[in-house]
Each structure stands twice: as structure tokens, then as C-alpha cells.
N, C-alpha and C positions, 0 to 999 in steps of 0.2 A: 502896274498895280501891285500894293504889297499887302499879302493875305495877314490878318491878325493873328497871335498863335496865341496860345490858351496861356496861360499864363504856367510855370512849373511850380509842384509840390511840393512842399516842406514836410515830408512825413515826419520826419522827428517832432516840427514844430506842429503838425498836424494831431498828433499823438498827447505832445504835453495839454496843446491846448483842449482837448477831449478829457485828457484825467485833471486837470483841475478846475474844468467846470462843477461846481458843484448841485447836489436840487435845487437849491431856491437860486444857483443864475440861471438854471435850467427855467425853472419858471418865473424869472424876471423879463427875461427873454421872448418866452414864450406871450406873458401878456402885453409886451411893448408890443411883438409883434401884434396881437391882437387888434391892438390899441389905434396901431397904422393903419390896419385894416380896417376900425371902424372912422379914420380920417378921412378913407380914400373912399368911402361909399360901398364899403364890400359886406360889411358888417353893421350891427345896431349894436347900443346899448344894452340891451336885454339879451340878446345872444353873449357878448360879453362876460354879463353878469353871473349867467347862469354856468357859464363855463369857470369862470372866478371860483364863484362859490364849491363847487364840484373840487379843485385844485387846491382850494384851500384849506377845505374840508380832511382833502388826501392828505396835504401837508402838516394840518395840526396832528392827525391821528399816525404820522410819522414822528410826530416828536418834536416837530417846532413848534418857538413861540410865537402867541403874537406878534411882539415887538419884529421877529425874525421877517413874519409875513408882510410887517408895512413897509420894511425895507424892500419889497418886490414889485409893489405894484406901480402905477407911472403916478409921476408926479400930477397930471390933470384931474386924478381921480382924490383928491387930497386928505387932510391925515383925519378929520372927521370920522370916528367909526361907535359901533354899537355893541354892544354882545347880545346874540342872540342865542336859545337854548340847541345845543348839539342834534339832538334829535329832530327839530325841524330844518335843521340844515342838511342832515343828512339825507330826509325825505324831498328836500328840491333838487340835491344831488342825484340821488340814485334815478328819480325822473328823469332829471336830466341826460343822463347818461343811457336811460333805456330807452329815449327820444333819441338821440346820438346813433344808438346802433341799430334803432330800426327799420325795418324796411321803408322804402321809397312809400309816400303815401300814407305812412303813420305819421298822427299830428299829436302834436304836444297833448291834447287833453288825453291822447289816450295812452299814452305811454306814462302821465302821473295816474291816470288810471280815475279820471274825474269826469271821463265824457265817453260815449260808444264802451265800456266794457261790461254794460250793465243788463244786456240780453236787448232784444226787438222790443221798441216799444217802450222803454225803461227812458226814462227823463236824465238827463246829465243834471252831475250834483247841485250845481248850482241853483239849477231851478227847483229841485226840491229841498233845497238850505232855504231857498227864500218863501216857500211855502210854509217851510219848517217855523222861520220866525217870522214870519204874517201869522201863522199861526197859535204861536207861544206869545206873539206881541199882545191879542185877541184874547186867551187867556189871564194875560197880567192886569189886562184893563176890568175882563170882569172878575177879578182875584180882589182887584184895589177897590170896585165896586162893590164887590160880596159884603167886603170885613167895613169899609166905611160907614155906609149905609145900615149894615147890621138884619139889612133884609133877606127875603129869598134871592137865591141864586136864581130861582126865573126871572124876576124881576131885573136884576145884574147882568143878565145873559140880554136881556130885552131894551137895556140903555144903550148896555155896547155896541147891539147891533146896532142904530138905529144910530148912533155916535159913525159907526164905525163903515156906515154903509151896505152893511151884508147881513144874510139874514139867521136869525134866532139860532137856528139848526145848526148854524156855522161857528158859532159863538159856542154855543154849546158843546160839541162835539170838541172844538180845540179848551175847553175848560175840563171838560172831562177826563181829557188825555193829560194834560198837563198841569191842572190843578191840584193833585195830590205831591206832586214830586215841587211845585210853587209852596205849597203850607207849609210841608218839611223842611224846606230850605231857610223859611222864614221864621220857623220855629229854631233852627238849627243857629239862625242869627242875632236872636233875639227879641225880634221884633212882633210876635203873635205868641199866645201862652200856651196856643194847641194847635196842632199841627191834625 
């Protein structure tokens, strides 16, 4: 029986090839590797991404170009791309990356900081976004109702509910909140003489 032996070193050639790797085959590299790994079932798309966006984020703010970064990624992901503004790239990076080092047990909403950091009891963003604009939705209807009609705002407050399935008090209260900052706006655009 003949034992296999490890194969020997080329330090030299071990060495050159180390100093002429440069960053972006460091991270060409790194996302084929990725890439393989979401072949084999080890990885999704959205892990991927998020880790993409993080690296490339790193890499623009080092001094490459775009054009540098399309030469990195794999060909399956192809040349189609967008520009998107720095800032929120940088906010799904740093998420990401404090998802990354978190402890065992911390989930992505809470490391973008969108779910559990808001105290006991406090709703995760989403569901107060979407209250947010049921709300302001509720306002625009009786904003558009107010100035059409040219009537009382009770009256306006009193179609929408009734349009809108909920009642008077709810209409109301999201018109109040958000009706001053609606006139302004619309004064602001042109479209109404007083705000």
C-alpha cells in the first residue's frame, strides 16, 4: 500500500504569487468563490448580494472604478448595472456587516436596526411605515376632497371615511397631522394659491 504525500512547496513561487495578487483578484476571487458556494447549495442570492454590495462599497471608497469593479464579479451575474446613491449603499453595508459580527441569535432586522431595538412593546418599522402611509394615504384623500369640493373639512373627513372604511375620528386625526405639511407642499408646487 503506497501512502500519498502532500505534495512540496514552492515558497518562492508561493511568495510571488501572494505579492502579485492584487485587491480586486483578491476580490474576484473571493466572489467566484461565493458564487460556487451559492451553486453548491451553501449560499442564497441575498447573502451574496449583501456581502457584494459591502466589498464593493469598500472597494469604490478605496479608489476604484466602476468599470474596475465589473471586471470582478462572475460572469452569471451579468453587465446590466444601475447607480445607486452612496449613502444608501453604505447604510445596507454597515448592516450588513453588523449582522456579520453579531452574536449567535442576532437577526438581520436587528442589526439594520429596523426590528427589536425600539424598547418592549414598540412595533418594528415596518408596521409603523405602513401605518404611517394608511395614514397619510387617509389624509391625501380628504386633502383632495377638502380643495375639490370646496366644502367643510367635516364633510371631507366624512366621505373618506365612509369611501375608505374607517371611521370619521380616523380620517380626522391622520388630516390633522398631516394636512398642514400636504398644503405646503402643494403650495410649494404650484398647485393651490394658499397653503
Amino acid at each position: 500500500m503506497t501512502r500519498s504525500r502532500a505534495p512540496e512547496i514552492d515558497f518562492e513561487g508561493l511568495q510571488t504569487s501572494k505579492e502579485s495578487l492584487t485587491d480586486l483578484d483578491r476580490l474576484k476571487l473571493r466572489l467566484e468563490d461565493l458564487e460556487a458556494l451559492r451553486d453548491a447549495g451553501e449560499l442564497n442570492r441575498a447573502y451574496i448580494a449583501f456581502d457584494a454590495l459591502a466589498a464593493f462599497l469598500g472597494a469604490r471608497m478605496s479608489g476604484f472604478s466602476d468599470a474596475e469593479l465589473r471586471e470582478t464579479w462572475p460572469e452569471i451575474w451579468g453587465t446590466d448595472t444601475i447607480a445607486l446613491p452612496r449613502a444608501l449603499v453604505a447604510a445596507l453595508a454597515e448592516g450588513w456587516m453588523a449582522y456579520k459580527q453579531a452574536n449567535t441569535g442576532s437577526g438581520l432586522g436587528e442589526a439594520f436596526k429596523i426590528e427589536g431595538g425600539g424598547g418592549q412593546g414598540k412595533q418594528p418599522m415596518k408596521t409603523r411605515q405602513r401605518h404611517r402611509d394608511h395614514d397619510l394615504s387617509l389624509a391625501r384623500a380628504a386633502e383632495a376632497e377638502w380643495v375639490a369640493h370646496r366644502g367643510s373639512q367635516e364633510a371631507a373627513w366624512k366621505a373618506v371615511a365612509e369611501k375608505a372604511g374607517v371611521s370619521v375620528e380616523t380620517v380626522r386625526r391622520a388630516h390633522q397631522k398631516y394636512g398642514p405639511e400636504l398644503r405646503k407642499r402643494s403650495k410649494n408646487h404650484g398647485i393651490t394659491k394658499s397653503g
